[in-house]
C-alpha positions as a Markdown table, in Angstrom:
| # | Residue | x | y | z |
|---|---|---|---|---|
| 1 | Unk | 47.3 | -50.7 | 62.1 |
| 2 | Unk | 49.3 | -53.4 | 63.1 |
| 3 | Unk | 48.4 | -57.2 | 61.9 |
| 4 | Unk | 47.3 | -59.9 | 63.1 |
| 5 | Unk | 43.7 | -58.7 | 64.0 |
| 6 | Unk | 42.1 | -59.6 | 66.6 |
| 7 | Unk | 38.6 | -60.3 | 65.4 |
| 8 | Unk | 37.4 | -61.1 | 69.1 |
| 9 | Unk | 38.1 | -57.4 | 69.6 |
| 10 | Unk | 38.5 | -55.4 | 67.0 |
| 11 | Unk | 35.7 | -52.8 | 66.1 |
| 12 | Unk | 37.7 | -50.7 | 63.6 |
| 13 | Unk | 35.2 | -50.2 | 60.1 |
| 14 | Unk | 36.4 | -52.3 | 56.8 |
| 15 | Unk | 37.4 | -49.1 | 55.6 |
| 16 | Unk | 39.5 | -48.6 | 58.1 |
| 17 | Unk | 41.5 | -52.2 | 58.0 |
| 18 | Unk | 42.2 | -51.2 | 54.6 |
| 19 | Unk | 43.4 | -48.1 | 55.5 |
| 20 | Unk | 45.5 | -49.6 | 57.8 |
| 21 | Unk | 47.2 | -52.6 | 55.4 |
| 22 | Unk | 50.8 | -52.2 | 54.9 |
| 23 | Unk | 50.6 | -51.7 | 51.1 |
| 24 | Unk | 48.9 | -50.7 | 48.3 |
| 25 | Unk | 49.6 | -54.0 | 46.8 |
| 26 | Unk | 47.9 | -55.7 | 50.1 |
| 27 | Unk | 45.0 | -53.5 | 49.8 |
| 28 | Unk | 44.7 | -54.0 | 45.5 |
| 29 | Unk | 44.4 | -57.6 | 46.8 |
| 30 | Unk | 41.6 | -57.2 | 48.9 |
| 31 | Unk | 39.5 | -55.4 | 47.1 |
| 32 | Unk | 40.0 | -58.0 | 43.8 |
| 33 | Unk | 39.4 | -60.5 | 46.1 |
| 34 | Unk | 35.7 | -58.7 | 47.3 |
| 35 | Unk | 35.1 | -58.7 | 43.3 |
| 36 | Unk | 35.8 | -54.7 | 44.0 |
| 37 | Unk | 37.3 | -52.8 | 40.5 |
| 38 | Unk | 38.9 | -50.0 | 42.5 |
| 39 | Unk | 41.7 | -48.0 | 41.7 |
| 40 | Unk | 43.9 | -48.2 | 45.2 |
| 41 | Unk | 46.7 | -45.2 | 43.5 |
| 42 | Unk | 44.0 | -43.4 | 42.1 |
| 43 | Unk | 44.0 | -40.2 | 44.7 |
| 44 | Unk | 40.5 | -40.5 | 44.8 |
| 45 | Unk | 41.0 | -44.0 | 46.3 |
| 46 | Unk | 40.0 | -42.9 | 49.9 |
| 47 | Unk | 36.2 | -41.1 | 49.0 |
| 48 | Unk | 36.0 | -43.9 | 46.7 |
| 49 | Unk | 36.1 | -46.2 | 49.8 |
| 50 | Unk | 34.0 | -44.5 | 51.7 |
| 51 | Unk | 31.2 | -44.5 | 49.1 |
| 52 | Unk | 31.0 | -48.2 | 49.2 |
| 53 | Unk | 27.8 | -49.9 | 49.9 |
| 54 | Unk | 27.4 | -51.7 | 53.2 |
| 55 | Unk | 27.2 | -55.0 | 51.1 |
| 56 | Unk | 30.4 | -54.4 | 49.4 |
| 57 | Unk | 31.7 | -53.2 | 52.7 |
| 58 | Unk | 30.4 | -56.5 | 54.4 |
| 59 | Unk | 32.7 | -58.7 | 51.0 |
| 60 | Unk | 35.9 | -56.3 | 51.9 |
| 61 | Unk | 35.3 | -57.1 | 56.0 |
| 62 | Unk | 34.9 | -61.0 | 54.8 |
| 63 | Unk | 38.7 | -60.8 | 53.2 |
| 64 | Unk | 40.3 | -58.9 | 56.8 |
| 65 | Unk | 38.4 | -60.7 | 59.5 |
| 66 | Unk | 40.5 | -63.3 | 60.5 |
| 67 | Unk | 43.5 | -62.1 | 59.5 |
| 68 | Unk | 46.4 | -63.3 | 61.4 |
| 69 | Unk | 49.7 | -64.7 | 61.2 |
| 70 | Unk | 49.9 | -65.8 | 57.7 |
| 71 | Unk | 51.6 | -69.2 | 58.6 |
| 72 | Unk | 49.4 | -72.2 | 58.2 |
| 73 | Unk | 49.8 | -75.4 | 59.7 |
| 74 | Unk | 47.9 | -78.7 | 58.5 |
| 75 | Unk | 45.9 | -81.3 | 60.9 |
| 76 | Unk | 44.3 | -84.9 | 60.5 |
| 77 | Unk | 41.3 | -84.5 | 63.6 |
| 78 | Unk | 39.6 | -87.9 | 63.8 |
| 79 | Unk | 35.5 | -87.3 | 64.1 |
| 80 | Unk | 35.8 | -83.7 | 62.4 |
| 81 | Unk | 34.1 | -84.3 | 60.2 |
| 82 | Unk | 31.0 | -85.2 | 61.7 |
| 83 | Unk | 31.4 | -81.7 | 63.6 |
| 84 | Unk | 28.0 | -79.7 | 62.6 |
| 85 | Unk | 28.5 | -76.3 | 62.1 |
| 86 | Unk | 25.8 | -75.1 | 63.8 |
| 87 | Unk | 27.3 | -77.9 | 66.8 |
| 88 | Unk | 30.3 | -75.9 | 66.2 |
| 89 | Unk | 29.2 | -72.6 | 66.3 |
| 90 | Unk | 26.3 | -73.7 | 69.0 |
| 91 | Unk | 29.2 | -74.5 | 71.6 |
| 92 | Unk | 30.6 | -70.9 | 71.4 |
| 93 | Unk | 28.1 | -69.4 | 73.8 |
| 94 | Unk | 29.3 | -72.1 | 76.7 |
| 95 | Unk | 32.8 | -71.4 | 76.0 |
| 96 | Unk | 34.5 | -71.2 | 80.0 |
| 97 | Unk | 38.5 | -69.9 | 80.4 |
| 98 | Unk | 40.5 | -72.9 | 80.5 |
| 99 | Unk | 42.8 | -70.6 | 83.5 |
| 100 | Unk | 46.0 | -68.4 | 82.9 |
| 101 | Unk | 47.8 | -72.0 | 82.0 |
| 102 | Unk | 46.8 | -72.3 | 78.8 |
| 103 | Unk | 45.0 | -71.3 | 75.3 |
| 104 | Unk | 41.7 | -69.9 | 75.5 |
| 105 | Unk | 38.7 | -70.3 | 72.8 |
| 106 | Unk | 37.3 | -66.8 | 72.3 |
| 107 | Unk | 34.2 | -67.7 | 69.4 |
| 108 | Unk | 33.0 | -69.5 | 66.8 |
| 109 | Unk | 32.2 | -68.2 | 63.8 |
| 110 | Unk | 30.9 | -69.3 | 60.4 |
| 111 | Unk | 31.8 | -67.7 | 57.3 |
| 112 | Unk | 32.9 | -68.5 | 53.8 |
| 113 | Unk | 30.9 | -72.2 | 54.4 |
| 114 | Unk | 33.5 | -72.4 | 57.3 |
| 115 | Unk | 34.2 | -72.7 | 60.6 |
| 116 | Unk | 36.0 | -70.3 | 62.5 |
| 117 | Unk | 37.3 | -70.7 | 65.8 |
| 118 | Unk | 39.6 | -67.9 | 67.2 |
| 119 | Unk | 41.9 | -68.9 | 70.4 |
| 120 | Unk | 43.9 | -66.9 | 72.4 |
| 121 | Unk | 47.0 | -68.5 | 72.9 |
| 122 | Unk | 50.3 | -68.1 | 75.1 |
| 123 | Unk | 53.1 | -67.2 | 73.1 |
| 124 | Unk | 54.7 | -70.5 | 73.9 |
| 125 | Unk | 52.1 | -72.3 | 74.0 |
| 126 | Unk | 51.7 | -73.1 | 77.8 |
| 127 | Unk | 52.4 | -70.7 | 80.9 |
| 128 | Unk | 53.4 | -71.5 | 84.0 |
| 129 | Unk | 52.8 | -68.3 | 86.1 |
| 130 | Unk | 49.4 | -67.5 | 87.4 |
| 131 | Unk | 48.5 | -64.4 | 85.4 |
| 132 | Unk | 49.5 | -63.5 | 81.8 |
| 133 | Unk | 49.4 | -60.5 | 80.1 |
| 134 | Unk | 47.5 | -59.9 | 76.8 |
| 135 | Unk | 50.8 | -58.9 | 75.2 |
| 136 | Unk | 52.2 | -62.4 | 75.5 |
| 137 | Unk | 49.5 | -64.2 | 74.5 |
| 138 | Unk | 48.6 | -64.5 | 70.7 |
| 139 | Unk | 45.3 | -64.5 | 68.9 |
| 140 | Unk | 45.2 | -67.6 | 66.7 |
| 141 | Unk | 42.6 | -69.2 | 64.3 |
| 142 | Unk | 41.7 | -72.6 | 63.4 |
| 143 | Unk | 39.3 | -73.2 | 60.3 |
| 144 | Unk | 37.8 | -75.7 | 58.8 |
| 145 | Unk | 35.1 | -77.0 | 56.2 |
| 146 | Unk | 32.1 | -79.4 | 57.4 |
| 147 | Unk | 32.3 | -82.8 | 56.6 |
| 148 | Unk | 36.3 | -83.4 | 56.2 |
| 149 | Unk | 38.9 | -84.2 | 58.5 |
| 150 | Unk | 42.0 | -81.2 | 57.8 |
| 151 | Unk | 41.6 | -78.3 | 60.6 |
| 152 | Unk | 44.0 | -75.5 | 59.2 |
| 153 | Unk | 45.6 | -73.6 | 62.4 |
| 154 | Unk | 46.3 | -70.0 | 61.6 |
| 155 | Unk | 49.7 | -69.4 | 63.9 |
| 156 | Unk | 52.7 | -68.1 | 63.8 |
| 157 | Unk | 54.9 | -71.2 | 64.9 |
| 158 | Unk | 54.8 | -74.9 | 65.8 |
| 159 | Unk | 53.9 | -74.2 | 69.6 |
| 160 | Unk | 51.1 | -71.7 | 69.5 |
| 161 | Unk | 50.2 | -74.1 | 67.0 |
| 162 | Unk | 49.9 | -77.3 | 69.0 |
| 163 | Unk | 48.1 | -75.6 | 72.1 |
| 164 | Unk | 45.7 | -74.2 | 69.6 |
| 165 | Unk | 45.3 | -77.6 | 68.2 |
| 166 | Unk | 44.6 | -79.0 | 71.6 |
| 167 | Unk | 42.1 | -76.4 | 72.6 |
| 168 | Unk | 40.3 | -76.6 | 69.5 |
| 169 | Unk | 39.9 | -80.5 | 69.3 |
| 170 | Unk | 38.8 | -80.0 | 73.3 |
| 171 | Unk | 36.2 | -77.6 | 72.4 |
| 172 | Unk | 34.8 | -79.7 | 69.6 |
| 173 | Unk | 34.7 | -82.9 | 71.9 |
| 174 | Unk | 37.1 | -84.6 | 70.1 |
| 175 | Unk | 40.0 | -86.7 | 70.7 |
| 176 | Unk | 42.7 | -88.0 | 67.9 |
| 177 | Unk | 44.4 | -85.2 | 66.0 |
| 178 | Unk | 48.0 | -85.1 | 64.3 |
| 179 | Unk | 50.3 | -83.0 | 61.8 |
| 180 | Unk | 49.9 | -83.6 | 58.6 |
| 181 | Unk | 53.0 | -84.2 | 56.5 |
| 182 | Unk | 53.8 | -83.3 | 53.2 |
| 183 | Unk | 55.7 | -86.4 | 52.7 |
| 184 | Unk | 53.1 | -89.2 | 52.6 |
| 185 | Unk | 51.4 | -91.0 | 50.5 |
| 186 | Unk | 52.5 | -89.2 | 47.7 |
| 187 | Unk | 51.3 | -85.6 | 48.7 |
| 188 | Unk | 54.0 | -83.9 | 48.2 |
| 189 | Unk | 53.9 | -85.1 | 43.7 |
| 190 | Unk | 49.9 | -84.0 | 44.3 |
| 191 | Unk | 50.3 | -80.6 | 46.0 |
| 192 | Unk | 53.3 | -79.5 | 43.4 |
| 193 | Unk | 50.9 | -80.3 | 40.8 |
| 194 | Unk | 48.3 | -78.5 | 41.8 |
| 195 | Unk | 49.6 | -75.2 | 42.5 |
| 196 | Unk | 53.9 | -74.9 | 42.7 |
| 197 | Unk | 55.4 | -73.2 | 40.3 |
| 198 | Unk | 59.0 | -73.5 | 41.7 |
| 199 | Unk | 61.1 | -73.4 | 44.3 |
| 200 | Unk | 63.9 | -70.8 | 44.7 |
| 201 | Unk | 65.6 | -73.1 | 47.4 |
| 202 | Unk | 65.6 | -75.9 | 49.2 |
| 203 | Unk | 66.7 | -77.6 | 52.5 |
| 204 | Unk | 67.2 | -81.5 | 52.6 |
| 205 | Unk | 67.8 | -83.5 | 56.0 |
| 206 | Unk | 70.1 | -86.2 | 56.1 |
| 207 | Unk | 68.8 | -89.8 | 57.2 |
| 208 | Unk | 71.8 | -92.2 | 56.2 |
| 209 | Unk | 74.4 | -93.2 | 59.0 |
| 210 | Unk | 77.3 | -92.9 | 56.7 |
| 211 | Unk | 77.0 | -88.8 | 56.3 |
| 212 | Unk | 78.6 | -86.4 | 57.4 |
| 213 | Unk | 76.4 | -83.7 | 57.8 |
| 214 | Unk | 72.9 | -83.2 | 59.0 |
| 215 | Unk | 71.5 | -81.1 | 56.4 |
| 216 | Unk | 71.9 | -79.7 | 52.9 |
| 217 | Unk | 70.5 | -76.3 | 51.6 |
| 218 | Unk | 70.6 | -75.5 | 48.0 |
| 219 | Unk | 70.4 | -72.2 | 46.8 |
| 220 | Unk | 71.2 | -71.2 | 43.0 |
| 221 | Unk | 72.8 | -67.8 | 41.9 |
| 222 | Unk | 70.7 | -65.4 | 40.8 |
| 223 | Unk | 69.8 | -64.9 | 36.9 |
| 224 | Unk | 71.0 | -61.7 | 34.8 |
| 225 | Unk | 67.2 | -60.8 | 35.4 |
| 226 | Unk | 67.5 | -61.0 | 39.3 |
| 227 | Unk | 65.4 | -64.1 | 39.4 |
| 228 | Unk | 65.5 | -67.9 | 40.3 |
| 229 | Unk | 65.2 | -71.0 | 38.1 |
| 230 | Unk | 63.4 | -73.5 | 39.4 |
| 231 | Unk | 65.8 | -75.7 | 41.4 |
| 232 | Unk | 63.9 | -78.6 | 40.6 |
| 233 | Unk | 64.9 | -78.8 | 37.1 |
| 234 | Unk | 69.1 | -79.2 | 38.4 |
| 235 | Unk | 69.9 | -82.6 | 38.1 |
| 236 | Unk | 72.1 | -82.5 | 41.6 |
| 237 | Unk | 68.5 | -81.6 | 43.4 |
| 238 | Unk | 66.6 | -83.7 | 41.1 |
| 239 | Unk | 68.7 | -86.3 | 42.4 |
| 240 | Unk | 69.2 | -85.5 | 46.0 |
| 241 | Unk | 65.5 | -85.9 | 46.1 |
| 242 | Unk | 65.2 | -88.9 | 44.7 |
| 243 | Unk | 67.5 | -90.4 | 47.4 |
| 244 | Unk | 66.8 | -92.8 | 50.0 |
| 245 | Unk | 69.6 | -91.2 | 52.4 |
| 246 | Unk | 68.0 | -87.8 | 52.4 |
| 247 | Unk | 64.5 | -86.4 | 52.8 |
| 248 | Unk | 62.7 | -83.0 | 51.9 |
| 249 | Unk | 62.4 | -80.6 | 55.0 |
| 250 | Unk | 61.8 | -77.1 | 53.6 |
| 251 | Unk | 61.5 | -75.3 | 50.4 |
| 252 | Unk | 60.7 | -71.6 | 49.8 |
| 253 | Unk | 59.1 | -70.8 | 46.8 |
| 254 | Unk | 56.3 | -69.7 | 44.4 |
| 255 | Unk | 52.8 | -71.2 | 44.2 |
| 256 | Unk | 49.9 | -70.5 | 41.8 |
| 257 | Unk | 46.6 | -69.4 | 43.2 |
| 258 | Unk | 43.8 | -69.4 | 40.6 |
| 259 | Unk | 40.8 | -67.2 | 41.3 |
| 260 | Unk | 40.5 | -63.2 | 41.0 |
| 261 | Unk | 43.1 | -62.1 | 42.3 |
| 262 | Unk | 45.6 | -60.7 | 39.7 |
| 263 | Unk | 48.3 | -57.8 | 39.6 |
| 264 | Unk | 47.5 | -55.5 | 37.3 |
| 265 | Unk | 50.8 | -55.4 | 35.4 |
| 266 | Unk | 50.3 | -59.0 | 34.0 |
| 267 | Unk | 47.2 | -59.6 | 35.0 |
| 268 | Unk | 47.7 | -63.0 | 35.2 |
| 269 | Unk | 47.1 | -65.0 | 38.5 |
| 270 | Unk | 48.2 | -64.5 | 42.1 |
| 271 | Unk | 51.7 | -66.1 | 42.9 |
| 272 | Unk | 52.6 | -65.2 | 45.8 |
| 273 | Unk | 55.8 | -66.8 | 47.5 |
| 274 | Unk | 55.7 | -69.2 | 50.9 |
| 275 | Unk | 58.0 | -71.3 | 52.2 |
| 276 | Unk | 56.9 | -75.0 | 53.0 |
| 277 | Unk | 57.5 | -77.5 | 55.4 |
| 278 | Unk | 57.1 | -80.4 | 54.6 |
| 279 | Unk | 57.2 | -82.9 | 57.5 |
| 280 | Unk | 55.1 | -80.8 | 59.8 |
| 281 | Unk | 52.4 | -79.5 | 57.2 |
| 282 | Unk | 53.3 | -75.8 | 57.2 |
| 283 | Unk | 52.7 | -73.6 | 54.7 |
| 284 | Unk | 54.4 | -69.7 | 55.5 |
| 285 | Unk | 53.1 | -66.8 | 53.4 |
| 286 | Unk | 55.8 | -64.1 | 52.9 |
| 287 | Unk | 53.6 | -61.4 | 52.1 |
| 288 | Unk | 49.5 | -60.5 | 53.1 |
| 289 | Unk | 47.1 | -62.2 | 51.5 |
| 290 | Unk | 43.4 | -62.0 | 51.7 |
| 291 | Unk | 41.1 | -64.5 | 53.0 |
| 292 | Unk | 40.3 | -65.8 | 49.5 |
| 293 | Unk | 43.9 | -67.7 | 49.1 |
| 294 | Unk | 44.2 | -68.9 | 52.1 |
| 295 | Unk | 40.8 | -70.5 | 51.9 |
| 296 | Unk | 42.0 | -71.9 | 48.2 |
| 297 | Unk | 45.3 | -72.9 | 49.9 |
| 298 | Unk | 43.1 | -75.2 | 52.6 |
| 299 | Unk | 41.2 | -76.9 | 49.3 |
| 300 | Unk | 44.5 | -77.6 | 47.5 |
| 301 | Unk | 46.1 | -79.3 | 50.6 |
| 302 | Unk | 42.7 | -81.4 | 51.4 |
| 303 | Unk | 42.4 | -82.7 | 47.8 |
| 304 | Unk | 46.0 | -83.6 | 47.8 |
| 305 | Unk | 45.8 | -85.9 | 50.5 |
């Protein structure tokens, strides 16, 4: 089964979205993350599933409903958070087609003490011919908690993005919104506190007038071991960073996600790599993830602001 899920649409059983997950490692995941101890290589793993209660079913359904495209991006929405949920959720019933033009609001949900709204989007955003077909549109998501101001937008780039952005502020009643960067007001020094481990890379824009080239990407060789030091710790980067003439633009990486979900080799905590941007708020996973840590991802971005 292919991702992203359309949750608007699907009617497959939790047992079968796990099923249908693209590894065992993505399913181990799941499962930890519905508090689940279940052996996904035993070869028992499939009755084992099936014998599930319809609670524990309803926990592994909670980690797979809105999955999607496993690229967040970050927005400041003036008046969001006075946004009731039941006035969120209330609204979904009057929901009209905003035409072929455009994105569409399909529900609102709550769950996980948030609100979900699910749009379905035109792959660029916008169309201009009369009728589209569900092929090039996109099924998007854009969640948030009560009483704060960050909407993330599940999408898979900066367009589908923005016209889910704009159908979701429209649908709340709403009117100021904007991307959050990574760059301000010291978010960037909170966010790597809270949960980077390192970077493997990074990609620096050039600002001065007096240089000769527009950006600068750093990668290091590998170790004997076949992995990366952080390239934080190189005094070049260190002080390319530091620079007035150049500014941070993207850095892939490895962050730290507390909570249950562990691999069973170490069994320490979930690190799962992403690659950031930082002047447009955008956080890409490079691998599934369930519900849980992207939900934990949301918290660590709002408290870093």
């Amino acid at each position: 089964m292919d991702l992203p899920i359309d949750p608007t649409q699907n009617d497959a059983s939790p047992t079968d979205l796990v099923r249908g997950l693209s590894s065992q490692a993505a399913r181990r995941r799941v499962l930890q993350a519905a508090d689940l101890s279940v052996d996904v290589d035993d070869r028992s793993f499939p009755e084992t599933l099936d014998e599930l209660s319809r609670i524990e079913l309803r926990r592994v359904a909670s980690q797979l409903r809105f999955a999607g495209a496993r690229t967040l991006h970050y927005f400041h929405v003036d008046g969001l958070q006075q946004v009731s949920p039941d006035g969120a959720t209330g609204r979904a019933g009057d929901v009209s087609s905003s035409g072929a033009y455009g994105p569409e609001i399909q529900t609102a949900v709550r769950d996980h003490d948030r609100v979900y709204v699910v749009c379905d989007v035109p792959d660029t955003g916008t169309q201009t011919q009369l009728t589209i077909s569900d092929e090039d549109r996109t099924t998007t998501v854009a969640t948030f908690e009560p009483r704060t101001p960050v909407l993330a937008v599940r999408a898979p780039d900066n367009e589908t993005a923005d016209a889910t952005l704009r159908a979701v502020v429209d649908f709340l009643g709403l009117d100021a919104a904007s991307r959050l960067s990574f760059l301000d007001g010291g978010f960037r020094g909170r966010f790597e506190d809270a949960c980077v481990v390192g970077y493997s890379s990074v990609r620096l824009l050039t600002t001065g007038s007096r240089v000769s080239s527009s950006e600068i990407e750093i990668r290091p060789e590998e170790s004997g071991r076949g992995s990366h030091t952080d390239v934080r710790t190189d005094t070049v980067v260190s002080d390319l960073l530091q620079r007035n003439d150049t500014e941070l633009d993207e850095a892939t990486g490895i962050v730290a996600i507390s909570g249950d979900v562990r691999p069973p080799s170490s069994g320490e905590r979930f690190r799962p790599r992403v690659t950031i941007g930082f002047p447009d708020g955008r956080v890409r996973f490079e691998q599934f993830v369930p519900e849980q840590v992207l939900l934990e991802l949301d918290d660590i971005v709002r408290d870093s602001l």
